[in-house]
N, C-alpha and C positions, 0 to 999 in steps of 0.2 A: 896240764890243761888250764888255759882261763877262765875264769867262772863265763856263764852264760850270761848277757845283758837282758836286764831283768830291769820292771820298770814294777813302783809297789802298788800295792792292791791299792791303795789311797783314791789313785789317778783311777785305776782300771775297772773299777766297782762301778763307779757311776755310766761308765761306758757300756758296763754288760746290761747294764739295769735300764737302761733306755732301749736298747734292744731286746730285751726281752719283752717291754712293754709294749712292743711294734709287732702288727701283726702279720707283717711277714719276717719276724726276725729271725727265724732258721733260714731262711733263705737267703737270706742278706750277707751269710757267711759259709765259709766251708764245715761241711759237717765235722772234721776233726777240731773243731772250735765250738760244737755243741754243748761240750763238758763244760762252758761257762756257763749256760744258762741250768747246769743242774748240779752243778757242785757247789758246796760251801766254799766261797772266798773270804779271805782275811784282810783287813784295811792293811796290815803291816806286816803282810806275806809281799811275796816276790814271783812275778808271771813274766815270762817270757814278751821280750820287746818286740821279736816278731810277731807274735798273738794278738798285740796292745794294736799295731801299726794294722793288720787287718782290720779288728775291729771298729778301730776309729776311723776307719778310710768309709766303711758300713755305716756306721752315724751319721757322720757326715752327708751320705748323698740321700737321708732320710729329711734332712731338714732346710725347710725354707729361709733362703738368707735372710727374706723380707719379715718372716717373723722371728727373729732375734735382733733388727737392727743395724741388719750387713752383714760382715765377716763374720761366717759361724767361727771364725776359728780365734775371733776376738771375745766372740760370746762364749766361750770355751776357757778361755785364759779368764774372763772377769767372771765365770762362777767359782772357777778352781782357785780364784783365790779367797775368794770371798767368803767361801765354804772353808779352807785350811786354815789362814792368818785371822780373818776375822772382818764383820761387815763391818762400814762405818756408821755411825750416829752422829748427826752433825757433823762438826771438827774432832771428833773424838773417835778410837777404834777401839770395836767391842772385841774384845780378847776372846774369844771361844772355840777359834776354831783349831784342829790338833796339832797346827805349827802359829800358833798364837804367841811360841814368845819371838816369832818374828818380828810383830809388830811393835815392840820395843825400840825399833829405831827412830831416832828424831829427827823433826824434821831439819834442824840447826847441826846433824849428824853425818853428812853424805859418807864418809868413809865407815863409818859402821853400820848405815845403809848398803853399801855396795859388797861389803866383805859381808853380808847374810848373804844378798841376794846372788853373789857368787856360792855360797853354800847351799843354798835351798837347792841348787841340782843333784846335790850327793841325798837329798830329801826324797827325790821322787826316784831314782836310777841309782845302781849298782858297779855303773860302770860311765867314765868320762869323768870330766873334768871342766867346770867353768871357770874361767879365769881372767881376773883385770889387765890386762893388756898395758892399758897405760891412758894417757888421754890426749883431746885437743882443745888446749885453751882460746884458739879462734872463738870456734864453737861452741865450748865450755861444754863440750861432750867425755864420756868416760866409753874406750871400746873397751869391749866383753867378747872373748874367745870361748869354742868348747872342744875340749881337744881328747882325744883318745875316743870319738864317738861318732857314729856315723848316723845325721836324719837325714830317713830315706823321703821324708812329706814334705812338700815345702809349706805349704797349712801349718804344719806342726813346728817350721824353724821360724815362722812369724810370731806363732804362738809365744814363745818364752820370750819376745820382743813386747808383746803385747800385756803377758805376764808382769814384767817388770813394772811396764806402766801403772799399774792397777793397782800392786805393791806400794809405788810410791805415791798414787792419791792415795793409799789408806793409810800414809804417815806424814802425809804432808807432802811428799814430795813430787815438784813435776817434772815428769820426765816422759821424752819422749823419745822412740823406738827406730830404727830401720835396720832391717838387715843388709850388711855390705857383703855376707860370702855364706855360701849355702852349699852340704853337701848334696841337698837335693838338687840342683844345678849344677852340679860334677866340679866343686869347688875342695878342695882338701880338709879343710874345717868350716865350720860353721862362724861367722861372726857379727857382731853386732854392735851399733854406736847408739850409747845413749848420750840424749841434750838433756841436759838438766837446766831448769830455770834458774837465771845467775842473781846471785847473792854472796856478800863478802864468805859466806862460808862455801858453796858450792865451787865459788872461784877460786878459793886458796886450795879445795879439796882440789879441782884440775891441774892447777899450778903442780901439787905435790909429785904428780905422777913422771913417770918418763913421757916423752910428747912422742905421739904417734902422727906420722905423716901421712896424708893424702897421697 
């Protein structure tokens, strides 16, 4: 048997803990999902991805887009990073948070920028695969596949679009997001193009790759 897809308490703590602070948070979910708000969870334990996908589906319709800034689910991706990698201070990133030696990428770095930020998904999930694709020098974009996984939110396949973003203002890096293929829109994988702002190193980093066509 395969292991079960398992997403880590890291993500999932902060999720339980806003709903517990809601006062209709039992209701907000199914009672076989109660046991989160009374069991001890582990940041570096392993919960069930169908669990996680309730829950945050339950968050979600708790909160005003208008007070977070729009996209709860952008406001979601720039605390989760900010909280794991580390928040910025000026041009500089404070190292503290529990995948801070992320932030060790430079910004004169895009390929060891993009092979973290392809690894930080074996960070949060137990199962899948993110993977560089290849790129498009038009664009001076790099696609990003995730394979062997299946999201069921389309919120949640923005989300790691969004992610990425936020990753690279907290090293320098800009970059910007769209999702081209979603399994939440009945797509086979999920996929994503990031633009990165061009500079001699960001352009020899796209040049490097195999060139992915439109």
């Amino acid at each position: 048997m395969g292991r079960v897809p398992s997403q880590k308490g890291i993500s999932v703590i902060p999720v339980v803990a806003a709903l517990k602070q809601h006062p209709d948070g039992r209701k907000l979910v199914p009672r076989h999902l109660w046991r989160y708000f009374d069991e001890h969870m582990v940041v570096s334990g392993w919960y069930p991805e169908r669990d996680y996908w309730i829950l945050i589906e339950a968050l979600v319709k708790t909160i005003d887009p208008a007070t977070v800034g729009g996209d709860v689910w952008r406001y979601f991706a720039q605390f989760s990073t900010k909280r794991d990698i580390g928040a910025t201070n000026g041009s500089r990133t404070e190292r503290q948070g529990v995948y801070r030696n992320f932030a060790r990428a430079e910004a004169d770095d895009p390929a060891s920028f993009f092979r973290r930020a392809a690894l930080l998904w074996s960070q949060y999930h137990n199962t899948g695969r993110m993977e560089i694709v290849g790129g498009r020098p038009e664009t001076n974009s790099v696609v990003m596949r995730l394979v062997g996984f299946v999201i069921p939110i389309e919120g949640f396949v923005r989300l790691q679009g969004y992610y990425l973003e936020e990753y690279g203002r907290l090293v320098g890096i800009e970059v910007t997001s769209k999702v081209t293929r979603s399994t939440a829109l009945g797509d086979k994988f999920c996929e994503w193009e990031h633009v990165i702002g061009r500079n001699p190193a960001t352009e020899a980093f796209v040049a490097s790759l195999p060139v992915v066509h439109t």
